[in-house]
TORLO-615402 format. One record per atom (N, C-alpha, C): x, y, z; atom name; residue in one letter. Coordinates in pm, 1 decimal, m for minus. Layout:
// residues N
         px         py         pz   atom   res
          X          Y          Z     CA     A
...
END
This chain:
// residues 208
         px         py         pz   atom   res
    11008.6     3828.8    16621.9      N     X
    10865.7     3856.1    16607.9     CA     X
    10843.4     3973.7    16514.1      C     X
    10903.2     4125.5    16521.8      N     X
    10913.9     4192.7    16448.2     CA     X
    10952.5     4164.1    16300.2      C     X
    11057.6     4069.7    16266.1      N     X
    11082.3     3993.2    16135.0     CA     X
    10942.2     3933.2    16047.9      C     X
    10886.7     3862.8    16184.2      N     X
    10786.8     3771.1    16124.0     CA     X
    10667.7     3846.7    16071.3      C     X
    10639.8     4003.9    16179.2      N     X
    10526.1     4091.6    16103.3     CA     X
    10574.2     4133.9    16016.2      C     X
    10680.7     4204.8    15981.9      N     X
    10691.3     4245.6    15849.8     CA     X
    10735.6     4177.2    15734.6      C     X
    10737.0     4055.7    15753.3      N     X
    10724.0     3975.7    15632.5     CA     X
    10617.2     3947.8    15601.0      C     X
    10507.4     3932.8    15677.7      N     X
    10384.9     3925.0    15668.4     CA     X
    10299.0     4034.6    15585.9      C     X
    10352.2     4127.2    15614.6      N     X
    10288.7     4296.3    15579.7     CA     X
    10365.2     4322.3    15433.5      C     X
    10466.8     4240.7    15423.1      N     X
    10506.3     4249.2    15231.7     CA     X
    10396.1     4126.1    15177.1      C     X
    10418.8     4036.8    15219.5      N     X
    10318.3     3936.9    15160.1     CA     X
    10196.2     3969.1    15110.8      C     X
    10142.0     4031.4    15201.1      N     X
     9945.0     4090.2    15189.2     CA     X
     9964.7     4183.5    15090.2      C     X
    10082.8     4296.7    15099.0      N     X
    10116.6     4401.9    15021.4     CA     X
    10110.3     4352.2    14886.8      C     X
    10198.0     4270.9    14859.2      N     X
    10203.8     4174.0    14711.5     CA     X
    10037.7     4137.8    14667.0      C     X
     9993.6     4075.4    14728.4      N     X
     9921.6     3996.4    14700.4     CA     X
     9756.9     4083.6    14627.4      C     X
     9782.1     4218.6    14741.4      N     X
     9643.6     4354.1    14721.8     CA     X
     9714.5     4395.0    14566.3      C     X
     9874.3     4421.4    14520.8      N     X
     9865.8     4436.1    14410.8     CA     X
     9856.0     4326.4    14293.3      C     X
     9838.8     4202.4    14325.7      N     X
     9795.9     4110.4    14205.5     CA     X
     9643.7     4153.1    14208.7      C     X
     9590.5     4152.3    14309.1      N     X
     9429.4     4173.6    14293.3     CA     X
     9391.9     4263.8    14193.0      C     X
     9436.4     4382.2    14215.1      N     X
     9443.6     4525.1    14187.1     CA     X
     9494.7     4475.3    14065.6      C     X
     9576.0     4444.7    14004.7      N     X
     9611.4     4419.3    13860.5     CA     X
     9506.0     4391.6    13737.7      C     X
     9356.8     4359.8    13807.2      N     X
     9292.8     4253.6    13697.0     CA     X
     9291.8     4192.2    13632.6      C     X
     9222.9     4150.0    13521.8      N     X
     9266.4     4016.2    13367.0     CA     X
     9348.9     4092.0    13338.0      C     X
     9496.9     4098.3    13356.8      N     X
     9603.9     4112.1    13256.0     CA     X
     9643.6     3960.4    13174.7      C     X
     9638.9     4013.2    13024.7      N     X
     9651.9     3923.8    12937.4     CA     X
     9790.5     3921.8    12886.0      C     X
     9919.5     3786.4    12908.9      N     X
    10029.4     3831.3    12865.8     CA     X
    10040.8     3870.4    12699.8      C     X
    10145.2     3910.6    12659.6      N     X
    10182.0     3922.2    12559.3     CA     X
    10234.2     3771.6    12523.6      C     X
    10137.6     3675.5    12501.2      N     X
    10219.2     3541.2    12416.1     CA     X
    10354.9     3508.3    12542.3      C     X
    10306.1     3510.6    12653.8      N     X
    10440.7     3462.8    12702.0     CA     X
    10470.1     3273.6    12680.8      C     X
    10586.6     3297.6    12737.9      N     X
    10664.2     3169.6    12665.9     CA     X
    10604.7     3021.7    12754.3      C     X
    10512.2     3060.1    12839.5      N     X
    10454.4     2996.7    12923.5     CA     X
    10299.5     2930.8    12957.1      C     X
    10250.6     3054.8    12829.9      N     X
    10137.4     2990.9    12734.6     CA     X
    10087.3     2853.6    12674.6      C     X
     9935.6     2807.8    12715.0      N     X
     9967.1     2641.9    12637.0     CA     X
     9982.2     2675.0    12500.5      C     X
    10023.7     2553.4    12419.2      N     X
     9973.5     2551.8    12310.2     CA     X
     9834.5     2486.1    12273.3      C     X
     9781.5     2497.3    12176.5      N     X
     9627.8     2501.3    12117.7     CA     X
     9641.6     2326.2    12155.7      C     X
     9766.1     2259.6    12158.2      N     X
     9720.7     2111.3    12125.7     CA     X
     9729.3     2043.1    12290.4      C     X
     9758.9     2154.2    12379.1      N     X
     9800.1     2095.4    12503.2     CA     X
     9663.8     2124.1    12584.1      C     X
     9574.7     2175.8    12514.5      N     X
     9444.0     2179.8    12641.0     CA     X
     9353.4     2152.4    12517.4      C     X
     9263.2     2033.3    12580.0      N     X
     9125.2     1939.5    12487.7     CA     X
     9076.8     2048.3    12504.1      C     X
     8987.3     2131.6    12441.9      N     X
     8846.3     2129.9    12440.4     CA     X
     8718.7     2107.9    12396.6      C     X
     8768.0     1986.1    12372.6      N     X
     8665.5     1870.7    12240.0     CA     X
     8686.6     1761.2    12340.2      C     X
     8614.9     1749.5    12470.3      N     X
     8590.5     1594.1    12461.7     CA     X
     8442.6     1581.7    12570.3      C     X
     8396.0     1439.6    12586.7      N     X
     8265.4     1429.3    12579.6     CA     X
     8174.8     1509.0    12709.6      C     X
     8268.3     1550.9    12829.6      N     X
     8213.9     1618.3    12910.9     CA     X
     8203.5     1761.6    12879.2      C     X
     8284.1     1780.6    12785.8      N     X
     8256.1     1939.3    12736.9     CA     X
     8170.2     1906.1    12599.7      C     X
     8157.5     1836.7    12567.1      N     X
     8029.1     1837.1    12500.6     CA     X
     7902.9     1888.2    12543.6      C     X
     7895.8     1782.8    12668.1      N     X
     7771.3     1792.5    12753.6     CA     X
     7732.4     1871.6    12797.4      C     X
     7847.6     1987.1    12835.7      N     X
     7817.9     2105.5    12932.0     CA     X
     7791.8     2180.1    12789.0      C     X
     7839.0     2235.7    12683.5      N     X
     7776.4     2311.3    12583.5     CA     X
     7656.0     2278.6    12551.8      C     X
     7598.6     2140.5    12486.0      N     X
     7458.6     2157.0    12483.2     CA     X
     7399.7     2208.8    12620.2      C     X
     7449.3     2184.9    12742.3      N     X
     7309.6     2202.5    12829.6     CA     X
     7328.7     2350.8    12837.9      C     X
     7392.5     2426.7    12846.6      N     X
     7435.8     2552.2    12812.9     CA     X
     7333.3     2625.9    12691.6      C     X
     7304.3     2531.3    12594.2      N     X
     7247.7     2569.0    12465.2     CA     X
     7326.0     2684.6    12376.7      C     X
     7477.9     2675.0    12414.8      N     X
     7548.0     2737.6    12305.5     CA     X
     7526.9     2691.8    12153.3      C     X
     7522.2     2794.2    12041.1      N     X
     7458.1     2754.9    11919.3     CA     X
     7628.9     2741.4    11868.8      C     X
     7612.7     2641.0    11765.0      N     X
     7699.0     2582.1    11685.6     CA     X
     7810.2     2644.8    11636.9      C     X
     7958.9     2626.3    11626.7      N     X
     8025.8     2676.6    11572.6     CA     X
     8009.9     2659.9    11403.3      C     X
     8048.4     2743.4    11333.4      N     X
     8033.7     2770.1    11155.4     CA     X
     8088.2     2789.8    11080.9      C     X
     8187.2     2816.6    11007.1      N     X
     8270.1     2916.5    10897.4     CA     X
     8166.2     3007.3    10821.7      C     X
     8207.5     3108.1    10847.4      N     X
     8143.4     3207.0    10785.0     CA     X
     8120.2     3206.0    10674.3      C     X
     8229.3     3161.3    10563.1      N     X
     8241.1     3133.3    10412.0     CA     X
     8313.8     3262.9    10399.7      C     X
     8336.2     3343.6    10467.1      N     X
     8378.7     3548.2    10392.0     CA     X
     8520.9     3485.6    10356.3      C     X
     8620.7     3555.9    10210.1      N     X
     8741.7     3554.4    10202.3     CA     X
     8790.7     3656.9    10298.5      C     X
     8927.0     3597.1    10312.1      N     X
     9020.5     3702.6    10419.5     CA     X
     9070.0     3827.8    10327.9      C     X
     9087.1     3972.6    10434.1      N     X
     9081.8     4084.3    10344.0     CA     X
     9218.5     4106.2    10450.0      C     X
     9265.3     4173.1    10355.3      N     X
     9367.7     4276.6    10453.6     CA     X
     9316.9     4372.9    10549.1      C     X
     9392.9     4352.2    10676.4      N     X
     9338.4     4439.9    10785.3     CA     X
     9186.0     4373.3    10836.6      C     X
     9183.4     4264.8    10838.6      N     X
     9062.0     4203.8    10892.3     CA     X
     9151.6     4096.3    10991.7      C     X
     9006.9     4040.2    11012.1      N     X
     9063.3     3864.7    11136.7     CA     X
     9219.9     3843.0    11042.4      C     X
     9293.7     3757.0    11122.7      N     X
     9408.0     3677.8    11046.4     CA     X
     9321.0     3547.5    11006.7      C     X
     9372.1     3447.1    10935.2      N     X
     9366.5     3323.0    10868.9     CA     X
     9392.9     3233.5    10930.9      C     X
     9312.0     3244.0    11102.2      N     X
     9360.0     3117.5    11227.5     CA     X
     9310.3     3068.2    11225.1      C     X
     9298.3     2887.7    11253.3      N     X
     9166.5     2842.7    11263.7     CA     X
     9170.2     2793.4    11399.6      C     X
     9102.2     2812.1    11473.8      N     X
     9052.8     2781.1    11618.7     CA     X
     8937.1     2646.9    11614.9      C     X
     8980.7     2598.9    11714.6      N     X
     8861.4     2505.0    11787.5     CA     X
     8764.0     2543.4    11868.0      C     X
     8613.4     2479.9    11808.8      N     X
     8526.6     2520.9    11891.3     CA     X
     8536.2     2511.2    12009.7      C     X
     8480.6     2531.2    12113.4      N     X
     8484.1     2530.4    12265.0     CA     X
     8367.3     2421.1    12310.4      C     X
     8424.9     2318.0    12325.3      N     X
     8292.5     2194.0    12380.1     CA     X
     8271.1     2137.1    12262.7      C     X
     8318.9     2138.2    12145.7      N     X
     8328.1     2066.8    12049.8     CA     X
     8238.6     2118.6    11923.9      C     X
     8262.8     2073.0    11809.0      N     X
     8230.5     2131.8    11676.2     CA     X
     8302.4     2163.9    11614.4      C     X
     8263.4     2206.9    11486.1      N     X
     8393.3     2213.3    11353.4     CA     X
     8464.7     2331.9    11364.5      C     X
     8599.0     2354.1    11344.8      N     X
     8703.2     2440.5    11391.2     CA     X
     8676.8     2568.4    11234.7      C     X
     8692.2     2690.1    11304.6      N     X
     8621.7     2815.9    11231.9     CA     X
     8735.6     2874.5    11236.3      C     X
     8775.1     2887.1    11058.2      N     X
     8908.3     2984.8    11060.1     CA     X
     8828.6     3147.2    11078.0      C     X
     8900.2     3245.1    11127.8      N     X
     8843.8     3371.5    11208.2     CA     X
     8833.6     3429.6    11059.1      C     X
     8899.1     3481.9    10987.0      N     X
     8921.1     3545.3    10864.7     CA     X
     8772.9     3505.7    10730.2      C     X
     8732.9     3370.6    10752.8      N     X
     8625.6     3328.6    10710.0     CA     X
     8415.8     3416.4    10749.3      C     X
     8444.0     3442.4    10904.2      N     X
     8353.0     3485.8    10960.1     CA     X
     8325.8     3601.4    10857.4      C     X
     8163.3     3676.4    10870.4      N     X
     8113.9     3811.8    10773.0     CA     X
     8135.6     3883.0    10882.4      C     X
     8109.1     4000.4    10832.7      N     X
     8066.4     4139.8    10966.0     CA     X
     7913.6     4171.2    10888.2      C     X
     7881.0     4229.6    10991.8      N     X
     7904.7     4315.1    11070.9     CA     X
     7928.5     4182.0    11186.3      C     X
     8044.6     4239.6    11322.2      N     X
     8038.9     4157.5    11354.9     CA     X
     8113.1     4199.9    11493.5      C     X
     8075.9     4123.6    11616.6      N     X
     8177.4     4152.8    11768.3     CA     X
     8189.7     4044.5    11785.3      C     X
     8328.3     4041.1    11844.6      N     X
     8428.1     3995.3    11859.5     CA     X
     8487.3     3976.9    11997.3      C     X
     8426.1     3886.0    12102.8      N     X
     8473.7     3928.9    12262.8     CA     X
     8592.6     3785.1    12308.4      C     X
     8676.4     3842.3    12351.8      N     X
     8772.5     3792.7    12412.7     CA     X
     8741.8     3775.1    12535.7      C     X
     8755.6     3647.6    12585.3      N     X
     8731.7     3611.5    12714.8     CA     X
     8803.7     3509.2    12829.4      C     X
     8792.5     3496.7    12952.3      N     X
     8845.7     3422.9    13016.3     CA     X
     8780.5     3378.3    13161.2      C     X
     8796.6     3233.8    13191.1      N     X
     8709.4     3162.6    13273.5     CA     X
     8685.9     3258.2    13427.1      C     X
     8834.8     3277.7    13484.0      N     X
     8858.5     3369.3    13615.8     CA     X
     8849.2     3503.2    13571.4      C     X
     8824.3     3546.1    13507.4      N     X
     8836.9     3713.9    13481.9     CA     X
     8710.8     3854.7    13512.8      C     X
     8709.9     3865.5    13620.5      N     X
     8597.1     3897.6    13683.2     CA     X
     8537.9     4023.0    13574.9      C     X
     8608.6     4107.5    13477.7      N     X
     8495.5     4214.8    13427.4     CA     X
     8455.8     4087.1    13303.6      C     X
     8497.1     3986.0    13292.0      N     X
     8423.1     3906.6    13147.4     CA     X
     8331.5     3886.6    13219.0      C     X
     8308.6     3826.1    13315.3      N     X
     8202.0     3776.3    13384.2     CA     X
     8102.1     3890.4    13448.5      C     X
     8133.5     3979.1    13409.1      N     X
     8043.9     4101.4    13419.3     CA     X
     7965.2     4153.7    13278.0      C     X
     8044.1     4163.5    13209.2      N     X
     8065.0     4194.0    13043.7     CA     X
     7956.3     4100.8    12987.7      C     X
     7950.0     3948.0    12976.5      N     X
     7883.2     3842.2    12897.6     CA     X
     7738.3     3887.1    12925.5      C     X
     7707.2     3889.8    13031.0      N     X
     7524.4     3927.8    12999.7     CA     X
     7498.2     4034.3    12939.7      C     X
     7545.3     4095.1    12920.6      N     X
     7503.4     4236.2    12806.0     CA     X
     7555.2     4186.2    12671.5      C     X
     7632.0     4110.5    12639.0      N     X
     7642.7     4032.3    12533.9     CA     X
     7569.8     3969.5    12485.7      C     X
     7516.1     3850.4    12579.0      N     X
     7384.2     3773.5    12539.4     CA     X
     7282.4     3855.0    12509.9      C     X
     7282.8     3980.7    12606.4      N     X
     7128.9     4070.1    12553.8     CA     X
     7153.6     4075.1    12442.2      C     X
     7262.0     4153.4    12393.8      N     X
     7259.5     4249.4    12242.5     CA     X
     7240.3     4131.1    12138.1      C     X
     7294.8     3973.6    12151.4      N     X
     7288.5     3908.7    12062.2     CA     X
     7166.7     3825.4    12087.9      C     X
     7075.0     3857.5    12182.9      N     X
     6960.3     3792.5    12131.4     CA     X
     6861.2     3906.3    12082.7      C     X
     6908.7     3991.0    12072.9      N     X
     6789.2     4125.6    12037.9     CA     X
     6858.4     4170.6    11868.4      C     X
     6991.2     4158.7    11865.3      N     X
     7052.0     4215.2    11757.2     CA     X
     7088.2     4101.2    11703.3      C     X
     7156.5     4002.8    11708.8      N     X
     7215.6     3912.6    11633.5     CA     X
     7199.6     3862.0    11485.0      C     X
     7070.1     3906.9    11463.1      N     X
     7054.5     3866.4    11306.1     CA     X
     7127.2     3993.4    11252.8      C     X
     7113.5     4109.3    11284.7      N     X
     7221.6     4229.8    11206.0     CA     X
     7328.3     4226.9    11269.9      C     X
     7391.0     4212.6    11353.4      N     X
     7526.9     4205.9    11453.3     CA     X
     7542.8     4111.5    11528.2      C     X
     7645.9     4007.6    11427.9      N     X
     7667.9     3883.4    11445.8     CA     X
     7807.0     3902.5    11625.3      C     X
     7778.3     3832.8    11663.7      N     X
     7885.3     3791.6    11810.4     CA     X
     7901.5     3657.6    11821.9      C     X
     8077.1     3682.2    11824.4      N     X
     8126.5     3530.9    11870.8     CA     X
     8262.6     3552.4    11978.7      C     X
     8230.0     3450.7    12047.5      N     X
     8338.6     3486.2    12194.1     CA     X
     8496.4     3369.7    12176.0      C     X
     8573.8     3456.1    12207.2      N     X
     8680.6     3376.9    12229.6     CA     X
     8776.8     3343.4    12371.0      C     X
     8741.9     3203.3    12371.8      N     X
     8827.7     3172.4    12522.1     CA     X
     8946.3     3190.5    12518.3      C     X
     8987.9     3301.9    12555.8      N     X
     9134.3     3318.2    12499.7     CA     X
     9243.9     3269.8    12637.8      C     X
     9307.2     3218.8    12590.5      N     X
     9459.7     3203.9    12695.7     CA     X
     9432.3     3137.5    12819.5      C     X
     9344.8     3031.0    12810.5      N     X
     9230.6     3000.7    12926.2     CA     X
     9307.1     2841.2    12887.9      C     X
     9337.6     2773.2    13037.8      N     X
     9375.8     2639.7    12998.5     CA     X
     9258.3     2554.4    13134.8      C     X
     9175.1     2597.7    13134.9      N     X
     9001.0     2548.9    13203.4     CA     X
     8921.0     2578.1    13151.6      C     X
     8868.8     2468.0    13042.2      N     X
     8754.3     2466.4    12990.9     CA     X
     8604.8     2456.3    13041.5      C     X
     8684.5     2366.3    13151.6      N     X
     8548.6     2304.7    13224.3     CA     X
     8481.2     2441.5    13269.3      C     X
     8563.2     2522.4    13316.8      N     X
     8532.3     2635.4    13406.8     CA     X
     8480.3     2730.3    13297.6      C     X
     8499.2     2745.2    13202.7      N     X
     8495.3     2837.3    13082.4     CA     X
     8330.6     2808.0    13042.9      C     X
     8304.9     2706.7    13039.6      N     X
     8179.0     2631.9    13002.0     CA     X
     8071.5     2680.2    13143.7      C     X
     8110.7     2623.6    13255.1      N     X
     8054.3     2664.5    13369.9     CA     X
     7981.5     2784.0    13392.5      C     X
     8120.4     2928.7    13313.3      N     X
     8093.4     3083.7    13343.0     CA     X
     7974.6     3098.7    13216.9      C     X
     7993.3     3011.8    13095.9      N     X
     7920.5     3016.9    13015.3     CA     X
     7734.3     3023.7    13038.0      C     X
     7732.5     2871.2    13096.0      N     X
     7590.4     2828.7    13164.4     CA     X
     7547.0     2969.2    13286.4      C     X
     7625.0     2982.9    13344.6      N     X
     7612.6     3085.2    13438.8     CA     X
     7558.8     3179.7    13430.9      C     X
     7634.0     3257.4    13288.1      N     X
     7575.7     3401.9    13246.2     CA     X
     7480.7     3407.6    13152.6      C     X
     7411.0     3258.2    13062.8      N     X
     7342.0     3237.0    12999.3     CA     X
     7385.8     3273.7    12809.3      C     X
     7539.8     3253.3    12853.3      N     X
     7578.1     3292.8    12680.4     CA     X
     7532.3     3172.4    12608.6      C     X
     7485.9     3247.6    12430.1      N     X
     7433.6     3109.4    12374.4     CA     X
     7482.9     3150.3    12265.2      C     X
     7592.0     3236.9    12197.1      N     X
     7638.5     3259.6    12096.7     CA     X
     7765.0     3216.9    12066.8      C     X
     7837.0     3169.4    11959.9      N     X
     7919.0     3056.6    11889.6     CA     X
     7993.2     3112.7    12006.9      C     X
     8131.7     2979.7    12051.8      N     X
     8237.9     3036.0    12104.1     CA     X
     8385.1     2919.3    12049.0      C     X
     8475.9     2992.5    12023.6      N     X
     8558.8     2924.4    12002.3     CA     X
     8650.1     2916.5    12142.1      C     X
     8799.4     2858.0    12092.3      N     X
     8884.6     2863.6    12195.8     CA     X
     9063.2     2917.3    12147.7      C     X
     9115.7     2971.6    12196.6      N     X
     9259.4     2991.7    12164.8     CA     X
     9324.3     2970.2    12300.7      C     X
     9368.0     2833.6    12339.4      N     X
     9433.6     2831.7    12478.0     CA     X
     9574.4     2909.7    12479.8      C     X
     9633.1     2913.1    12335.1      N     X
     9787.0     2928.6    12335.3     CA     X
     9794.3     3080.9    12292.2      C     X
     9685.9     3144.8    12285.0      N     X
     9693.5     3288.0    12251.4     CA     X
     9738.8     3287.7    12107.4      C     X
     9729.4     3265.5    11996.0      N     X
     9747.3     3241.1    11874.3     CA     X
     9741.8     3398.7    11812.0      C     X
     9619.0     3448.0    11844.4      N     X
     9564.3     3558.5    11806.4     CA     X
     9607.3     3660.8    11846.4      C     X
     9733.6     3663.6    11932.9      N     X
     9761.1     3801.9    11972.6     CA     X
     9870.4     3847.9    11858.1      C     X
     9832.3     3963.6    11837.5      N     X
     9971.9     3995.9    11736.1     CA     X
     9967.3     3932.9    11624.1      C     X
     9879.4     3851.4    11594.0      N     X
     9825.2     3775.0    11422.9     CA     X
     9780.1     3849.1    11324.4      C     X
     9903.0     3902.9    11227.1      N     X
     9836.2     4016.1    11125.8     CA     X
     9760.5     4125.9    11141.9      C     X
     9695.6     4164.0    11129.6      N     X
     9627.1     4304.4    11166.1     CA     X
     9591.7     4341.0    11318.1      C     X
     9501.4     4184.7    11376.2      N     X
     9516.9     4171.7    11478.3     CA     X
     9625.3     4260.1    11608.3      C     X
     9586.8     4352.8    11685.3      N     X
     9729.9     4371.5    11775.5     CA     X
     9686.2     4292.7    11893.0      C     X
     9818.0     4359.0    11945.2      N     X
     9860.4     4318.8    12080.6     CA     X
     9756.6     4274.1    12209.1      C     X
     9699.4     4182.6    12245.6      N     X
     9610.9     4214.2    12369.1     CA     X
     9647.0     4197.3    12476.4      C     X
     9637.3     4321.4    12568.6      N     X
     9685.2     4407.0    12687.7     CA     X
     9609.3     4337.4    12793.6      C     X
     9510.9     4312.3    12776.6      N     X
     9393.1     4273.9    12912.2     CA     X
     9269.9     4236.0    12883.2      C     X
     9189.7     4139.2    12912.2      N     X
     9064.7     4103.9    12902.6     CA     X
     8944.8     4168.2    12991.9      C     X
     8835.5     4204.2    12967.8      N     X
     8832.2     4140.3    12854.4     CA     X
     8865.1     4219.9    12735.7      C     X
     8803.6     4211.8    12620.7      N     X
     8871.0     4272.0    12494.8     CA     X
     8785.6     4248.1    12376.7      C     X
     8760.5     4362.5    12290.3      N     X
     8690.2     4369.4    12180.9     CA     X
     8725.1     4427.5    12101.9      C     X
     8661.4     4363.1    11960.2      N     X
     8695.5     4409.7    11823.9     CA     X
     8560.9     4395.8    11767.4      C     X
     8496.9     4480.9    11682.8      N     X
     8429.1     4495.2    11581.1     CA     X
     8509.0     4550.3    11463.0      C     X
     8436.3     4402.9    11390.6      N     X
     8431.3     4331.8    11205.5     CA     X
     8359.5     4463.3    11148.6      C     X
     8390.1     4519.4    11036.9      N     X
     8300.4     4564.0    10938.4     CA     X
     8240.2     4496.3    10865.2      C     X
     8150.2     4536.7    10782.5      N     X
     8054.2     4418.2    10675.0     CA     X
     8172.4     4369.2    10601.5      C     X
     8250.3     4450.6    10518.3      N     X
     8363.6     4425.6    10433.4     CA     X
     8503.0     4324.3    10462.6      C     X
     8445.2     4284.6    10646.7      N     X
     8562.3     4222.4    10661.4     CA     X
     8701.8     4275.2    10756.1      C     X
     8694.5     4455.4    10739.9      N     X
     8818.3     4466.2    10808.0     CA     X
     8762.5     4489.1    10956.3      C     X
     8892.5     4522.5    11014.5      N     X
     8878.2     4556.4    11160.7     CA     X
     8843.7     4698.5    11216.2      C     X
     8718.2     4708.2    11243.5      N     X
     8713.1     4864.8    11266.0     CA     X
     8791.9     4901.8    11359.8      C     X
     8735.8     4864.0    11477.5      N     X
     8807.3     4904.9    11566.9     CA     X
     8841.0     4754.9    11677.1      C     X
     8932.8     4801.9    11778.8      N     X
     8961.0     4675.9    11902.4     CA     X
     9012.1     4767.5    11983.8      C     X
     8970.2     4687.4    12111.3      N     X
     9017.9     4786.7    12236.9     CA     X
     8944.1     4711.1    12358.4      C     X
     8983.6     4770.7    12494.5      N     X
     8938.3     4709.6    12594.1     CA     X
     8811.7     4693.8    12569.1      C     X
     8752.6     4578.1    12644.5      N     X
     8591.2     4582.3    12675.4     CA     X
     8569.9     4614.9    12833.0      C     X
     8433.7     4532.9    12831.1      N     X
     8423.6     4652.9    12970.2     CA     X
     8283.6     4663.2    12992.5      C     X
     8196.2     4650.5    12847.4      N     X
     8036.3     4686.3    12853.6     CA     X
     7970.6     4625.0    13014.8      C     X
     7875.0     4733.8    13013.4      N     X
     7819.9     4700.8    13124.0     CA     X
     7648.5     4689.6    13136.5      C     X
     7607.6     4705.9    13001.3      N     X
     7487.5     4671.8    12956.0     CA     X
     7472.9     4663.2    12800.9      C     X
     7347.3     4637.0    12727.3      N     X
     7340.3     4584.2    12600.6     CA     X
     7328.9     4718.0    12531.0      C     X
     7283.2     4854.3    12617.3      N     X
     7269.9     4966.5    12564.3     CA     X
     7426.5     5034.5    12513.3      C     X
     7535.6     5029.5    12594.5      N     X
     7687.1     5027.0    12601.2     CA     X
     7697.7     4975.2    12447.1      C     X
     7658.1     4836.0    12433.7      N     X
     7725.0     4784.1    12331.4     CA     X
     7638.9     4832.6    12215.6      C     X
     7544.5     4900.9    12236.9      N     X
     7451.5     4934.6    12058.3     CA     X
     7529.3     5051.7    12073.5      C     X
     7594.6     5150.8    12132.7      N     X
     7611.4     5290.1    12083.9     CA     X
     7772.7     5262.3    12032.8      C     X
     7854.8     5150.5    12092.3      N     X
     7960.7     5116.8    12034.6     CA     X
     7952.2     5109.1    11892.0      C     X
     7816.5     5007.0    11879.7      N     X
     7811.3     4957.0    11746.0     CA     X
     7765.7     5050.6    11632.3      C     X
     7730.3     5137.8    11726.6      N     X
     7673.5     5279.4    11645.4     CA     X
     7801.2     5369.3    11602.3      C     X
     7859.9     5362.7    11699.0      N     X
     8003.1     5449.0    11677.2     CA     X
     8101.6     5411.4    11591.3      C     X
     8177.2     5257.7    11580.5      N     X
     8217.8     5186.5    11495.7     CA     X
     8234.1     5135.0    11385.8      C     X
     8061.7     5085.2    11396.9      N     X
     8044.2     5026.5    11264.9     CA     X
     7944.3     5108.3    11177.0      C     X
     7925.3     5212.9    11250.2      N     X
     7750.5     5299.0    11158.9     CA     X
     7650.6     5229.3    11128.5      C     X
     7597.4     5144.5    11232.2      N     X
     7480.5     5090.0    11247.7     CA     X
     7391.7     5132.7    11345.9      C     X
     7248.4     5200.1    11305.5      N     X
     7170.7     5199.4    11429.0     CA     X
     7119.1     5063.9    11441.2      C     X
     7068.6     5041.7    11539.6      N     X
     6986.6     4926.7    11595.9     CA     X
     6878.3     4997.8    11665.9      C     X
END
């Protein structure tokens, strides 16, 4: 009986530190899908993006600069034409995201604010990163009311892709300069749309 409680009391122990861990994002582990092993182009994820009213994926048209996006091209999320990252303009944010990841799902409505108040000067596009549930991805989408482009990287493509570094944990942001490079990247975290204008103030030297 004594055996059986304290096996019990490592178990819970384990389990309070996965909690406690949060979105940790691997480093590209070897266990990652690849981009071709999870759809996210087919007709039920269609459906859920329009009713969602996510706006269209695009190519930006921008040439790739050194020290900017890498030259990936990703698939839209729920379908649409696949947007190499390096193409996109700045000024521009950049949110990394994931379906279970409880601060994204905190994070996205201050997103949607800033990009329906700012978006014509400070473009935002989200990436489902390392996420092999679309359905669910789409779901958190409708949920939090995001309506700005989103692509997808199931296989983590983007970590460690040229200028691009390493990503440690989701969620995660980068702001584009006008010119293309990467100002800055680093955890996200915002917790309102005000958070994200003084970022953008700090970063990119834009008031709003």
């Amino acid at each position: 009986m004594r055996r059986s409680l304290t096996a019990l009391v490592s178990v819970l122990m384990v389990a309070g530190l996965v909690v406690l861990a949060g979105c940790t994002a691997p480093e590209k582990a070897t266990t990652s899908p690849s981009a071709s092993s999870v759809d996210v182009d087919t007709p039920t994820l269609r459906d859920m993006r329009r009713a969602a009213g996510v706006e269209p994926c695009a190519d930006g048209g921008a040439t790739a600069v050194d020290g900017g996006l890498p030259a990936l091209t990703l698939p839209c999320l729920g379908g649409g034409p696949d947007v190499d990252l390096s193409s996109l303009k700045g000024p521009l944010v950049v949110n990394l995201w994931q379906a279970f990841c409880g601060p994204c799902r905190e994070e996205m409505p201050a997103l949607q604010a800033f990009y329906a108040d700012h978006g014509d000067q400070v473009g935002v596009v989200g990436i489902d990163y390392q996420d092999v549930q679309p359905e669910a991805a789409l779901q958190l989408v409708k949920k939090t009311g995001v309506t700005y482009p989103l692509v997808a990287d199931p296989g983590g493509d983007l970590n460690g892709n040229g200028a691009f570094p390493r990503v440690r944990g989701l969620p995660y942001l980068a702001f584009v300069d006008a010119d293309g490079s990467l100002a800055w990247v680093g955890a996200g975290g915002v917790s309102s749309e005000q958070e994200l204008v003084d970022l953008v103030h700090e970063h990119l030297g834009i008031d709003l």
